[in-house]
C-alpha positions in Angstrom: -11.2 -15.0 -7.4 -12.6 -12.5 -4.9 -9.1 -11.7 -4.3 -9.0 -9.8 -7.8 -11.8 -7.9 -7.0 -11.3 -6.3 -3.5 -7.8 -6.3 -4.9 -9.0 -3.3 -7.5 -11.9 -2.1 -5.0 -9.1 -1.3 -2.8 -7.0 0.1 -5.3 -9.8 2.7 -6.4 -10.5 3.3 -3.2 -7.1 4.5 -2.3 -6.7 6.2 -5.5 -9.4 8.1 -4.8 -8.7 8.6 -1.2 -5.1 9.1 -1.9 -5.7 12.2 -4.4 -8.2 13.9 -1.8 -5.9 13.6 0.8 -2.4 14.9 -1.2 -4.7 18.3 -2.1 -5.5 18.6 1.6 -2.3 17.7 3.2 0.0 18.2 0.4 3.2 15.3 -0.1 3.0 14.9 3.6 0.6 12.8 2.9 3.0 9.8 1.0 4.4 9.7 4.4 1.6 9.6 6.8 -1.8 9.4 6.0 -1.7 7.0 2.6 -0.3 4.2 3.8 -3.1 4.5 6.6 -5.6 4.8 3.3 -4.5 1.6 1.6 -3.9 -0.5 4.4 -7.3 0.3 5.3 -8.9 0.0 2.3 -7.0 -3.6 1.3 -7.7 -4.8 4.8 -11.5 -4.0 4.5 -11.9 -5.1 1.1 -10.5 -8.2 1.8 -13.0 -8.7 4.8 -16.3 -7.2 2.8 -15.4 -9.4 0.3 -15.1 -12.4 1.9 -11.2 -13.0 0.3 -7.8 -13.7 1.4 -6.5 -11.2 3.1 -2.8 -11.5 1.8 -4.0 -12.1 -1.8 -6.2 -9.0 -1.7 -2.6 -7.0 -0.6 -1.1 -9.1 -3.5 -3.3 -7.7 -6.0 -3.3 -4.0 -4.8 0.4 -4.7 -4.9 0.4 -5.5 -8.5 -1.9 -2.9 -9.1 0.1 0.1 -8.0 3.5 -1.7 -9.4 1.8 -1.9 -12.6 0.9 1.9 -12.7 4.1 2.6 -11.0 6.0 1.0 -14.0 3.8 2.4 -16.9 4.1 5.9 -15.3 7.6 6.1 -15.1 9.2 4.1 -18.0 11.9 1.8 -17.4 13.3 3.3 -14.0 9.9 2.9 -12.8 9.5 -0.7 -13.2 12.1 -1.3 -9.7 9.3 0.6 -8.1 6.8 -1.6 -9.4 8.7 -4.3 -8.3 9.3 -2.7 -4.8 5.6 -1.7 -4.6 4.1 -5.3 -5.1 6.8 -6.9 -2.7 6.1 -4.2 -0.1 2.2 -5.0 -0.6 2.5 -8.8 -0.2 4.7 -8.1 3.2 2.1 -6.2 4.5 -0.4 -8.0 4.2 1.4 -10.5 5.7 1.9 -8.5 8.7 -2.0 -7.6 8.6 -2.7 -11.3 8.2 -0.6 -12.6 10.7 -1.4 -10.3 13.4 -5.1 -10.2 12.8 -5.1 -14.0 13.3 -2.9 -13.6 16.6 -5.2 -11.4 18.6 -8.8 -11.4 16.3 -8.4 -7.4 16.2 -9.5 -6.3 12.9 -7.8 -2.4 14.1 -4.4 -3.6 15.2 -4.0 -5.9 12.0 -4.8 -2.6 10.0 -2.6 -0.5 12.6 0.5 -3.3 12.7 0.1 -3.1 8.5 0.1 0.8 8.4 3.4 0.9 10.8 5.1 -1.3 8.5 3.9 0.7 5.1 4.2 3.9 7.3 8.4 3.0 8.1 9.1 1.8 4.4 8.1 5.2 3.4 9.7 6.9 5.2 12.9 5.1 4.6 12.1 5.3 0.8 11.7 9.4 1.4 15.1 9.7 3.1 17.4 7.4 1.6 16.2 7.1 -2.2 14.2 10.3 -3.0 16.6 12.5 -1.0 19.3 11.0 -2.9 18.1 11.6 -6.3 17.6 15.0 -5.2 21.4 14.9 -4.5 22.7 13.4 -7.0 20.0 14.8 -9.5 
């Protein structure tokens, strides 16, 4: 059950972090530096804590699915989806890769990568289009 809490310790954590960093940096930062911020802050929370690393990702997952759904109504709740699946498969990556080399850096680096590229494939194809088409 330590999964549930790191889960929302990461969650605030990256809400917090997340907000700081949009004033600063502006939208650039969906791109760049959040997904740094959460993969970090799952990644540590799940180590601090003592809990699975891939169900800590799960719950952050949920987390930010669940506020992505309740924020934007009914079209949000793909994004929910997308948000929790994305969060499981990272911390997969994380997992995986910090049980291949022991490195707690390049499991949080091989995880940010992975967040990093989905956003910016989510940025092109999906938000450019609704700008489009909108």
């Amino acid at each position: 059950m330590r999964f549930l809490i790191a889960g929302i310790l990461a969650a605030a954590v990256s809400w917090m972090g997340n907000r700081a960093a949009l004033k600063i940096m502006g939208t650039k930062v969906i791109v760049v530096l959040a997904p740094f911020i959460e993969e970090l802050a799952k990644s540590s929370a799940a180590v601090l804590t003592g809990s699975s690393m891939i169900l800590t990702h799960t719950m952050f997952g949920l987390i930010e699915g669940l506020y992505d759904a309740w924020d934007s109504g009914w079209p949000g709740v793909g994004a929910g989806l997308a948000s929790l699946l994305g969060h499981v498969f990272y911390g997969v990556v994380t997992y995986l890769v910090w049980q291949r080399l022991g490195v707690f850096w390049a499991a949080v680096l091989a995880g940010y990568v992975v967040h990093m590229l989905w956003n910016i494939a989510v940025m092109k194809f999906v938000v450019k289009k609704r700008r489009v088409t909108g």
